[in-house]
N, C-alpha and C positions, 0 to 999 in steps of 0.2 A: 636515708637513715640519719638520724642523729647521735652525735656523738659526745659524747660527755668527759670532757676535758677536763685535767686535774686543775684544782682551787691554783695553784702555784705557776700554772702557763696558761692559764684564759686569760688575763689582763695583760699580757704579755703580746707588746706590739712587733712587728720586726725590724730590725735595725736601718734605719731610713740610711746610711749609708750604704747597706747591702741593696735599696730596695733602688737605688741608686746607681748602681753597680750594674745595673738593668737594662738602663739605658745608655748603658757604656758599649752596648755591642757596635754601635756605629761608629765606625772608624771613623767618621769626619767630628764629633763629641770632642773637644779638649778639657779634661778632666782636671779637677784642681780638688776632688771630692775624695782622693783616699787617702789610705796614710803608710802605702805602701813605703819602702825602701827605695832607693833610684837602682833601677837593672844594671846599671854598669858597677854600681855598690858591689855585687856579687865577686867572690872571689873562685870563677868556674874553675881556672887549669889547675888552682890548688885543691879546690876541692875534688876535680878528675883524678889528681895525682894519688892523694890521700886516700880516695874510695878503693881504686883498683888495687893498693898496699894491702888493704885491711882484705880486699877478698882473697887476699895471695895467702897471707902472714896469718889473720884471724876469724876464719870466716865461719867458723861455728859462735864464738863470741858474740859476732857482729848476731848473729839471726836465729839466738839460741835466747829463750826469758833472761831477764836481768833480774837483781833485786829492784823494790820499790824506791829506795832513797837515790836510786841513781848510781850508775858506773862508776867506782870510787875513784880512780884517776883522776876524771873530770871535775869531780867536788872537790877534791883536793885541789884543784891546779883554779877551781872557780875561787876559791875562800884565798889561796894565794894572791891571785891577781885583783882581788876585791882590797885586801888588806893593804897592796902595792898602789892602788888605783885612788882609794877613798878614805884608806887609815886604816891603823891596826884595830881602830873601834868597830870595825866592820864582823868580824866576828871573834866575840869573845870566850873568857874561859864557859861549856858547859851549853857554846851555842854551835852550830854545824850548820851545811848546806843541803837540802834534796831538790835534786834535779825534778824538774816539772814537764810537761806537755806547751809549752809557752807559757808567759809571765803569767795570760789570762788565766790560767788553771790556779796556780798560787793563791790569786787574787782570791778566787770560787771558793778552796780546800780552807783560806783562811776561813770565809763567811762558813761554812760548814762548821770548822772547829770550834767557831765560839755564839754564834749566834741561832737562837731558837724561832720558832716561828713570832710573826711581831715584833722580835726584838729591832735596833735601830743602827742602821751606819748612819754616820756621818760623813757627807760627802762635800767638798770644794763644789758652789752650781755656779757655771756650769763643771759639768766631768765627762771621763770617759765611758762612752755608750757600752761597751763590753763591760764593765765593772759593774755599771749599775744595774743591768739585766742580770747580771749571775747573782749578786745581791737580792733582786725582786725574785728569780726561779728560786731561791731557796727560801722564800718570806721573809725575807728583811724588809721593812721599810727605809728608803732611801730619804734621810733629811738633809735640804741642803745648805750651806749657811755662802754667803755670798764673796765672790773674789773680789780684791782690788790689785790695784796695780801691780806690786808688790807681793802676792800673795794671798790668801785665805784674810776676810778679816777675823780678827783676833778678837772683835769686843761681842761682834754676831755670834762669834766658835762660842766664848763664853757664856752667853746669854743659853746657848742652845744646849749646850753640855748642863746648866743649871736645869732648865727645864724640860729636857730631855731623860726621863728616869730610866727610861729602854736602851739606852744608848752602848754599844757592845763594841764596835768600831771607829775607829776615824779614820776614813779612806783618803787620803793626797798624794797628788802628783805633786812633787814639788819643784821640781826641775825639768824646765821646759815643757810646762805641763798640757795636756792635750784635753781639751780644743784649744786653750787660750795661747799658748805657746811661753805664758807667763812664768819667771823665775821667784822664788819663793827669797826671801831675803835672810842672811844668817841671825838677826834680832827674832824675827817672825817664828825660825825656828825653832829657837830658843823657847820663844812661848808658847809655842804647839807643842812641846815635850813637858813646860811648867806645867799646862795646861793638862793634858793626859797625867801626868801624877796627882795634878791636884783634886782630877774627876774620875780617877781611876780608870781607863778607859784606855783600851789597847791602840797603838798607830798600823794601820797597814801601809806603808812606803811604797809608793809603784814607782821605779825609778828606771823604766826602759829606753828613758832617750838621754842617760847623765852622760855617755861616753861622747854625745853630739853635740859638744859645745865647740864653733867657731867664731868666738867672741868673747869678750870680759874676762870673768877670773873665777875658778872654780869655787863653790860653795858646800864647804862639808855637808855629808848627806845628815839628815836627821840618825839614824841607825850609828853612825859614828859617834855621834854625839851621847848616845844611849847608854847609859853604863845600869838603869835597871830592868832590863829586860823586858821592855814596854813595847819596841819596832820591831813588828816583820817585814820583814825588807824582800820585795820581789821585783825582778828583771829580766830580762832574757838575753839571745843571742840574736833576735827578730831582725833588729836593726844595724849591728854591726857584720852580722854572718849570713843569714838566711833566713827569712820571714815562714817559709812554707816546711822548713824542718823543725819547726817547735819544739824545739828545745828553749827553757827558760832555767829559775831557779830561785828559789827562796833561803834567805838565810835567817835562823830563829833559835832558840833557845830548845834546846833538844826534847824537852819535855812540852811544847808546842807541835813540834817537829813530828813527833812520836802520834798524835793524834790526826794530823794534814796526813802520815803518812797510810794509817786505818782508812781514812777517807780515800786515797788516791786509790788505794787498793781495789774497792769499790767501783771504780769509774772506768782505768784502764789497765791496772795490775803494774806497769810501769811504763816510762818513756821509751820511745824509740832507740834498741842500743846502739843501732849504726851510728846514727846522727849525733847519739852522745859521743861515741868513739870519736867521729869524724872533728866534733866540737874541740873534744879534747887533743887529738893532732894538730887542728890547726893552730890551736893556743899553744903548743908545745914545741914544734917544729919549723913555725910563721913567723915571720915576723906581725905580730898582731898591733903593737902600737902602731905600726909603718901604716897598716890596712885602716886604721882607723882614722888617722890623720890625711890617709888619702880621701875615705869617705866628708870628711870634715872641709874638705879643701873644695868638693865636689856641691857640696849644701851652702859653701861660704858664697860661691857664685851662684847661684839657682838663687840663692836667699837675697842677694843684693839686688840680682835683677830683676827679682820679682818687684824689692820695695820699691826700686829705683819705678818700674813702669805702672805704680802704686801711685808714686808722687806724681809721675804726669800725666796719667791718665786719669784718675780718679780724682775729681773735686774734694779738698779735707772741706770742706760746708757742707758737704755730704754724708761724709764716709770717715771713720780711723779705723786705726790698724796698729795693732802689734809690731814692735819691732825685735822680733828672733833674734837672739845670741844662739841659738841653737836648737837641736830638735827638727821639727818636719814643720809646724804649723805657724799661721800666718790668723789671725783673727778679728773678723771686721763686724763695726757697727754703726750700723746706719744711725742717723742723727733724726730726730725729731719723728723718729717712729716705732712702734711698737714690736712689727713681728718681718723678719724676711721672707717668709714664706712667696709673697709675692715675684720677688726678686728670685730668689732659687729658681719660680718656674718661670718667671720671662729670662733668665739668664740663659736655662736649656732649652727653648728655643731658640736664641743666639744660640747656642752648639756649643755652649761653657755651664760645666758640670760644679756646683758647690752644695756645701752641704748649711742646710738651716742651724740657726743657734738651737731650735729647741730641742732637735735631738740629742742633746746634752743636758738640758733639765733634769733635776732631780723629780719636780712634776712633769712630765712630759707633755699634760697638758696645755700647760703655760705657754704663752707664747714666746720669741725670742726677737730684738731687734738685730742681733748679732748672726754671724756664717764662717766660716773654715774656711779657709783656703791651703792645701798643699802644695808646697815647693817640689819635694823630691822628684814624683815622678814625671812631669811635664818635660820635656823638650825645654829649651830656651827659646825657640821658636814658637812653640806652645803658650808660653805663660807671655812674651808678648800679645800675640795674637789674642790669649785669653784675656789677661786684664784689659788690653784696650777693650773688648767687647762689654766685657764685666763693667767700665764705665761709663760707655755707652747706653748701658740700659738704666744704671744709676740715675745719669743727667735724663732721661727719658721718663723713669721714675717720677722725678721732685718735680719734673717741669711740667 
């Protein structure tokens, strides 16, 4: 039989890092391909402690519908510790928080509220692969204007917001942003807010890795910086709490808010209340800075000794790399060539898993010279073992 698939998921590939994921069943595989959290991250005895309270104390709450905007505790204590974390400009008079299903839902509810079929995000290329799919299922065109070092360039963003008359979004990660692992500069920022006032065009902020900085010096988020109600700003608890409880959350201007939250309705009527309980305990009763500067202490070394076995195994006449202040990722490109694709699959034969630059393409057709590499979840024994391997096949590569 044939089956006749909606206009909105026929071109719609699957996430090469899922498909990836695949070949991860063999336990001899050392994986540098997700973007998981590090398992020791997890903070289990307090989340045992916490759960078996709530089933003692609250346990119709816990397993009984919520409202959509989220367990108000939680929001409350989110918008607190946002304002403490990133500035009072984090949420202003006339803006609030709704708790989401992970950051990715945010990201999705925003493209819902403001863009019509054909209309256009603008997206950092490369980007995150989950952004840009939820983007394409809802027919957005994903256009992408190109990184540099430092950020987004500015003169491309410009060029594209001129000629771009569709343009309904502007999608960036701007800190530690995934795949590149690249930090957005506070100048750049400045002109990605002139930039959205002067082309009217709304910013969606994905800011899920700001709290993983073990290096340099924090750089106010864009959303801080916003005094006219331009940034939705979304993040989660993915990577400080638990990746597999999706719990995330957006903070916006309540008359944005008021439409994302029509839409969630739709989708799954509300988040998980446990997990938001659970969320809101552990920020309430945790010490939650302590937890995060452990996690930060734990990526500080994963992160060194990845570059550290980066410098001497990897040829630079070959190969650069990213060097992380924070975040998960690590981002290499090969020199005097076009696409990794090659490289991806002689690497997993060596038994070391990465992911291609293209699946981050705003064209996905496009090829990429570029690849991912993840610190958090490998071993330290791992990510030796891996990078030697990984240049290995490099120098095998060019020669």
């Amino acid at each position: 039989m044939k089956y006749n698939f909606s206009d909105k998921l026929s071109n719609l590939k699957p996430s090469a890092i899922r498909e990836i994921f695949k070949s991860l069943s063999d336990p001899t595989v050392i994986s540098f391909a997700a973007g998981n959290p590090a398992p020791e991250s997890f903070p289990v005895e307090a989340i045992e402690k916490i759960s078996a309270d709530i089933f003692r104390t609250e346990p119709v709450t816990a397993l009984q519908y919520g409202i959509t905007e989220g367990y108000p505790p939680l929001r409350n204590a989110i918008a607190e510790r946002q304002k403490k974390r990133f500035g009072e400009g984090m949420v202003r008079d006339g803006e609030s928080v709704m708790v989401v299903s992970g950051g990715q839902q945010g990201i999705e509810l925003a493209c819902k509220a403001f863009c019509n079929e054909g209309d256009a995000v603008i997206c950092e290329d490369p980007s995150f692969i989950g952004a840009l799919n939820s983007f394409r299922s809802n027919g957005a065109r994903t256009v992408g204007v190109p990184m540099e070092s430092d950020g987004i360039d500015i003169n491309a963003l410009e060029e594209t917001l001129k000629t771009e008359k569709r343009a309904k979004l502007l999608y960036i990660i701007p800190t530690f942003q995934n795949p590149t692992g690249i930090t957005m500069s506070v100048e750049k920022r400045r002109a990605v807010l002139s930039l959205a006032e002067k082309y009217n065009i709304m910013i969606l902020e994905d800011n899920p890795y700001g709290e993983l900085r073990f290096a340099g010096k924090d750089i106010p988020t864009l959303k801080s910086m916003d005094d006219s109600g331009r940034v939705i700003y979304c993040s989660s608890f993915s990577k400080i709490l638990s990746a597999g409880m999706r719990v995330g959350f957006v903070i916006a201007p309540d008359v944005i808010l008021s439409k994302m939250t029509v839409a969630k309705q739709s989708e799954d009527v509300h988040t998980n209340v446990f997990f938001q309980m659970l969320s809101y305990r552990f920020m309430s009763e945790f010490d939650i800075d302590g937890h995060i500067a452990k996690i930060n202490d734990l990526y500080r070394k994963k992160c060194t000794l990845m570059l550290d076995c980066i410098d001497k195994y990897i040829d630079s006449e070959y190969a650069e790399f990213t060097r992380a202040e924070g975040g998960l990722f690590i981002w290499g490109t090969l020199k005097g060539m076009t696409d990794s694709t090659p490289l991806v699959k002689k690497a997993l034969e060596k038994k070391v898993a990465v992911v291609p630059g293209s699946a981050f393409n705003c064209d996905p057709s496009l090829p990429s010279p570029s690849f991912r590499l993840n610190y958090s979840t490998p071993s330290d024994e791992q990510i030796v073992t891996g990078i030697k391997a990984l240049g290995e096949t490099i120098r095998e590569m060019y020669s």
